[in-house]
C-alpha positions as CSV (number, residue, x, y, z in Angstrom):
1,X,15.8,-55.8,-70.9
2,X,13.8,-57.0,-73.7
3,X,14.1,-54.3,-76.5
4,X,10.8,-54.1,-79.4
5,X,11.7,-55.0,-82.8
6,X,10.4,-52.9,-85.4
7,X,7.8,-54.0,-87.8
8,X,9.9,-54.1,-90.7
9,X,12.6,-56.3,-88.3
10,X,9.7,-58.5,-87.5
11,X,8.4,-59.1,-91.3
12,X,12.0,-59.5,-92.4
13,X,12.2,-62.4,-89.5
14,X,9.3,-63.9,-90.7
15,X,9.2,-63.6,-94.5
16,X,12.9,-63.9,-95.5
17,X,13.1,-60.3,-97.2
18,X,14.0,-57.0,-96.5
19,X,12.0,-54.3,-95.3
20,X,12.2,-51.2,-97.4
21,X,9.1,-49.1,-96.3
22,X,6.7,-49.2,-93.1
23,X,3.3,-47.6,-92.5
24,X,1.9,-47.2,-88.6
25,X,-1.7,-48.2,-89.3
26,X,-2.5,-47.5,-85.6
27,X,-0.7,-48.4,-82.7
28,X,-0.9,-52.2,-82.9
29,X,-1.0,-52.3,-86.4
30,X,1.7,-51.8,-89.7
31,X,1.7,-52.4,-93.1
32,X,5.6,-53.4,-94.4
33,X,6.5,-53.3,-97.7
34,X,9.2,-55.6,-98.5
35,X,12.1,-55.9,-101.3
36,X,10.7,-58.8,-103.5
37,X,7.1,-56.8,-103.8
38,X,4.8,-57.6,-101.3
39,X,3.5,-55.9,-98.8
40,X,2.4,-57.4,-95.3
41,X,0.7,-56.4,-92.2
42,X,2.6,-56.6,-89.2
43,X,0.3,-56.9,-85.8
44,X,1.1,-56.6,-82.1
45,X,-0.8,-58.6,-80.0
46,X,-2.2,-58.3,-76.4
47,X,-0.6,-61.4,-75.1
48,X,1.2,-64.8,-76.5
49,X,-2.1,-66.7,-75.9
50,X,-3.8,-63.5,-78.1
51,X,-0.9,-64.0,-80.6
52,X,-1.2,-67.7,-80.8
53,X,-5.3,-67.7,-81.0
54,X,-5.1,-65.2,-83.9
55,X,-2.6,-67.3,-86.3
56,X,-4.1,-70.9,-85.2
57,X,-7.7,-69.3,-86.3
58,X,-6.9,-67.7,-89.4
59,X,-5.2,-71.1,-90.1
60,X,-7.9,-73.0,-88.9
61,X,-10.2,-70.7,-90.7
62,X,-7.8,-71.0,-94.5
63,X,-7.9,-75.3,-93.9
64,X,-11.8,-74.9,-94.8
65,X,-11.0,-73.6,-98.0
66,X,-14.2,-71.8,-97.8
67,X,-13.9,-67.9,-97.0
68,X,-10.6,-66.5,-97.1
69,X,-8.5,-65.0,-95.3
70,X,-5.1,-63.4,-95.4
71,X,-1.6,-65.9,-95.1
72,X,0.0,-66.3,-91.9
73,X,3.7,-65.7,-92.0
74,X,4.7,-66.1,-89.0
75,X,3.8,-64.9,-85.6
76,X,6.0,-65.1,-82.2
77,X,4.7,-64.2,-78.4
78,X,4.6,-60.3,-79.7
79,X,3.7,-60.2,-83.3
80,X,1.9,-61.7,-86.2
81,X,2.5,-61.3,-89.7
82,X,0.2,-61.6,-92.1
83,X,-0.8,-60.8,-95.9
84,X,-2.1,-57.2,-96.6
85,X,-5.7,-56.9,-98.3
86,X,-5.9,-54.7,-101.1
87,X,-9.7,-53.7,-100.6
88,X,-12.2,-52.1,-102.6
89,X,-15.8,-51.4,-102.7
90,X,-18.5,-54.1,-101.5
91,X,-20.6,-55.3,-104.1
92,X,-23.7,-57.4,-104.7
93,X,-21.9,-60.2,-106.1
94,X,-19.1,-60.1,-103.8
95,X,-22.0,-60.3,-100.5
96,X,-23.7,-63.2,-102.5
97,X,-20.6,-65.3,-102.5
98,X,-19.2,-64.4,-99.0
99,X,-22.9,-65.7,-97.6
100,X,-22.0,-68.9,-99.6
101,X,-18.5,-69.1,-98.7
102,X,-19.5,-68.5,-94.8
103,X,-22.1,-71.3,-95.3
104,X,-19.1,-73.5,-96.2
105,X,-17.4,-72.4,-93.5
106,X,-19.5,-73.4,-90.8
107,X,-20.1,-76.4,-92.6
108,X,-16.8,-77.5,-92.4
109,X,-17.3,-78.0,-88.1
110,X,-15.8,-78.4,-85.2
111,X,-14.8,-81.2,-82.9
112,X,-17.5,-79.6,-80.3
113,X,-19.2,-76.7,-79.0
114,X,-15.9,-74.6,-77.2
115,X,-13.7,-76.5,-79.4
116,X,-10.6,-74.2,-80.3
117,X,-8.5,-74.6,-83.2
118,X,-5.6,-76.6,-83.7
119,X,-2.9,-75.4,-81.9
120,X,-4.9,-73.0,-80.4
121,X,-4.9,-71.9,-76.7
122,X,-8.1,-73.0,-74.3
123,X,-7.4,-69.6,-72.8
124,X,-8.0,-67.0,-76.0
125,X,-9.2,-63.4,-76.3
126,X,-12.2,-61.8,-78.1
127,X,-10.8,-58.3,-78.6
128,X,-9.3,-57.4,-75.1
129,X,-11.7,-59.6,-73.3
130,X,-10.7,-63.0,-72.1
131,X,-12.2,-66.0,-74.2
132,X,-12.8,-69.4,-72.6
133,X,-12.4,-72.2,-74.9
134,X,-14.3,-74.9,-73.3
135,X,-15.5,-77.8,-75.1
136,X,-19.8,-78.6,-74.3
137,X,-21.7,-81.2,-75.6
138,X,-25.1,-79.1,-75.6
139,X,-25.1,-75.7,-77.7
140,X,-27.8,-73.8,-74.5
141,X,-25.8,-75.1,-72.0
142,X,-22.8,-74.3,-73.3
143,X,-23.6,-70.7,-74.7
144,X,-24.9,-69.8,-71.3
145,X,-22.1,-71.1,-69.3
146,X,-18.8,-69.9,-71.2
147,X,-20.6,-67.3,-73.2
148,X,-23.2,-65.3,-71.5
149,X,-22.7,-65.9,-68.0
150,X,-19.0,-65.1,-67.5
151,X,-19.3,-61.2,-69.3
152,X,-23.1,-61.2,-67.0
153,X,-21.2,-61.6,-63.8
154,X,-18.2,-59.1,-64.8
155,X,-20.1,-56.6,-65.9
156,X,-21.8,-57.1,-62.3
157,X,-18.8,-56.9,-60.5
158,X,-17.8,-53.6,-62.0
159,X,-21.4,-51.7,-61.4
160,X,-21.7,-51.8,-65.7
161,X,-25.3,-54.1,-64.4
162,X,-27.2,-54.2,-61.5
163,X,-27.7,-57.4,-59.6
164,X,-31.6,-57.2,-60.2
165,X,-30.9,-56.7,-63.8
166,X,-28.7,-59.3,-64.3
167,X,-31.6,-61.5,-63.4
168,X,-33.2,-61.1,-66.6
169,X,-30.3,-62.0,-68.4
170,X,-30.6,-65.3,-65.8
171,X,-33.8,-65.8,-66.7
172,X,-32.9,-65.8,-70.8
173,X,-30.1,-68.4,-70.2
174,X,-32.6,-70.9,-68.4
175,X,-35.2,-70.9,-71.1
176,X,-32.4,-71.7,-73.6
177,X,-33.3,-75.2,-74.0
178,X,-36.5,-74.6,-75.3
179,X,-35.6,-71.5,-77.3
180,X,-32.3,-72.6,-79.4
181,X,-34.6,-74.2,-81.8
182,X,-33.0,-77.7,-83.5
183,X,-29.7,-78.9,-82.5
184,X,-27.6,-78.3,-84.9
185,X,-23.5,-80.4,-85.0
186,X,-21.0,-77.4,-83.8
187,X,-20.1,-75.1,-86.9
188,X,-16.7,-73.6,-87.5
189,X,-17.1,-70.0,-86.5
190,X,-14.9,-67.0,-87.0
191,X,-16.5,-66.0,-83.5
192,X,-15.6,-62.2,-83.8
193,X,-17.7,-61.4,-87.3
194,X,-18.5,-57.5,-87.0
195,X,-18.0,-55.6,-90.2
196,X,-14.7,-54.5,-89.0
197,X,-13.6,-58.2,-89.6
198,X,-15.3,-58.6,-93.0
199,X,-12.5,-57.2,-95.8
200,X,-14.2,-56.5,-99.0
201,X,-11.0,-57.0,-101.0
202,X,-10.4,-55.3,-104.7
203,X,-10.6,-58.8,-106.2
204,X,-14.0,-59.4,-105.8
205,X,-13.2,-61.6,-102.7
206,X,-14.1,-60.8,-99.1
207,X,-11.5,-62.0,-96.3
208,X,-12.1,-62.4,-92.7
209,X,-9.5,-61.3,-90.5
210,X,-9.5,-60.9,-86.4
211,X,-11.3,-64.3,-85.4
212,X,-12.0,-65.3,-81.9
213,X,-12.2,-68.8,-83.9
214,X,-14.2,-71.6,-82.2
215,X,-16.6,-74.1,-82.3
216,X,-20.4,-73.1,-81.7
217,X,-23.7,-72.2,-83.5
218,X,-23.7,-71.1,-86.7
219,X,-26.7,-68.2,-86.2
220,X,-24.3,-66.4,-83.8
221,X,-22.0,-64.8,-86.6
222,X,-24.9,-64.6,-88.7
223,X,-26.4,-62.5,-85.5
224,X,-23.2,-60.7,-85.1
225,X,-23.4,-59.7,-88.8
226,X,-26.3,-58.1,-88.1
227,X,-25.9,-56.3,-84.7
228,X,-23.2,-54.3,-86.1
229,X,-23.9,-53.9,-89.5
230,X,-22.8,-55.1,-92.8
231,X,-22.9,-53.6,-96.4
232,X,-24.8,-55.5,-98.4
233,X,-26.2,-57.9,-95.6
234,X,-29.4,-59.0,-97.2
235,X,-27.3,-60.4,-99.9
236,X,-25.2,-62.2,-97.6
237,X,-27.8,-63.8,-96.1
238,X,-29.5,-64.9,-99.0
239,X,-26.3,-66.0,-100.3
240,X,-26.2,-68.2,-97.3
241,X,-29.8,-69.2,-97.2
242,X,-29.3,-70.8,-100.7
243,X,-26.1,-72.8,-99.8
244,X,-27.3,-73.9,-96.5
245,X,-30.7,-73.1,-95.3
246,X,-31.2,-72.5,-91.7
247,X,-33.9,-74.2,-89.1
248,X,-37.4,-72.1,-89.3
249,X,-37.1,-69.3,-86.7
250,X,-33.8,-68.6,-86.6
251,X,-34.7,-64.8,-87.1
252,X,-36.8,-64.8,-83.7
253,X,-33.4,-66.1,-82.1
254,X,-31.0,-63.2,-83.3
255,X,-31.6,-61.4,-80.4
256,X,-30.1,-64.8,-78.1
257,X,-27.1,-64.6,-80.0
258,X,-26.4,-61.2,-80.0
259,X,-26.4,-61.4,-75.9
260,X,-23.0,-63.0,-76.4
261,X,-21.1,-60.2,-78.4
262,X,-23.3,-57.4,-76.4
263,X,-22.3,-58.1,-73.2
264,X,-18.5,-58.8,-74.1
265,X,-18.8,-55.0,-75.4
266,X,-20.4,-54.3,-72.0
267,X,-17.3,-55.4,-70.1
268,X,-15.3,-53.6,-72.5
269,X,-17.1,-50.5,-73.4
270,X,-19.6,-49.9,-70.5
271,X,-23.4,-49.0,-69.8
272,X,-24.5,-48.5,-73.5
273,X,-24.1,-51.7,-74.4
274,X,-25.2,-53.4,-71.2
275,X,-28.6,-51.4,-71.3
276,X,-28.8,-53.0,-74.9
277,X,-28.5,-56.5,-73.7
278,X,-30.9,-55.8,-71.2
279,X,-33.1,-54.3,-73.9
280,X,-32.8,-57.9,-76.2
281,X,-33.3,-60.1,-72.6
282,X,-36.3,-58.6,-71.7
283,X,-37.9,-58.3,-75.5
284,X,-36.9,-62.3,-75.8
285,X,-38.6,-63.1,-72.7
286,X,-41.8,-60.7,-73.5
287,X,-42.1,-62.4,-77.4
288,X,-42.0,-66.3,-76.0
């Protein structure tokens, strides 16, 4: 019978040094401190594939050199280490640079819309909700099928939304084409970017942690940004704006992106957020 290491086993494993202190953080979650002086995180995950996703997207995030993020360790089936992030408080010149730094990061690409990272598992998790890596030529196509579509029809399959309801959502995915505004080459995303993800770290420096890394458009962590909130976000944006302006629009289309993220939380989280989705499908069908 497999017995759980603890976290200070499973940094010592992974770093080469001895585990003098450790701190539950939650139940998934504790910070080590180790004998040479650092301090890591030590992470449970929901799954190998989790695991593996996690550590191949804060790689493939790092190989941008664009926003950071903390330094994998090591990470087996069960665990991930990473660095710790000493944060502090956000700033205005700290939101200025991450919008620039996340322009670079989408800039920096992917091999195609669905595309996971190197070494990264077609069959990934967004929080506790499965992820479907599948690679798609065309953004609308692609978005509705392996992003809106699969949550749609779970959340119908477990009452969350009606079956009449869930035709408005239809109805959204089909106008797609003529509503993603200019194709735009698939952008390296960190595919999970709620404000619970963005570290503002005591340096100065924000780091990303968490991703649901993938290939895809770059307005749907700028929408997620937005949908849950961010300090500073104005500043972010205007950051961004000034390293890589986006196609004329792209405010009318926040609401498209945000069906992604919405109806994941439906599955997850119930009726609130479905009636919310609903609320964004039927407001982008009444404003086109």
């Amino acid at each position: 019978m497999y017995t759980p290491e603890t976290p200070g086993a499973v940094a010592a494993r992974f770093t080469g040094a001895t585990a003098l202190r450790e701190r539950p953080r939650s139940t998934t979650l504790a910070e080590v401190t180790l004998d040479d002086g650092r301090t890591v995180m030590v992470k449970r995950g929901n799954g190998p594939e989790a695991v593996r996703a996690e550590a191949a997207g804060l790689r493939w995030l790092a190989d941008a050199g664009a926003v950071r993020v903390p330094a994998v360790h090591g990470h087996d089936e069960r665990s991930l280490v990473t660095d710790r992030v000493v944060t502090g408080p956000p700033t205005p010149e700290a939101a200025l640079r991450f919008g620039r730094d996340l322009a670079a990061l989408h800039a920096a690409g992917a091999p195609a819309f669905g595309a996971p990272p190197p070494g990264g598992p077609r069959r990934a998790r967004i929080g506790l909700a499965p992820l479907c890596n599948a690679d798609g030529a065309d953004w609308p196509a692609w978005y509705a099928e392996h992003r809106v579509l699969p949550y749609l029809r779970t959340a119908v399959d477990e009452g969350t939304v009606r079956p009449a309801e869930a035709a408005v959502v239809e109805r959204v995915c089909a106008r797609l084409p003529e509503w993603a505004g200019p194709a735009e080459p698939p952008a390296r995303l960190h595919g999970d970017l709620w404000n619970g993800n963005v570290l503002w770290g005591e340096d100065g420096q924000v780091r990303l942690i968490d991703p649901a890394a993938h290939g895809g458009h770059r307005e749907t962590d700028l929408a997620m940004l937005r949908l849950f909130g961010c300090p500073h976000l104005e500043l972010v944006l205007d950051g961004y704006r000034r390293a890589a302006p986006l196609a004329d629009g792209w405010t009318g289309r926040v609401g498209i992106h945000q069906l992604f993220p919405l109806l994941v939380h439906a599955v997850l989280f119930g009726r609130a957020y479905a009636e919310q989705a609903l609320s964004v499908a039927e407001r982008a069908l009444r404003d086109h």
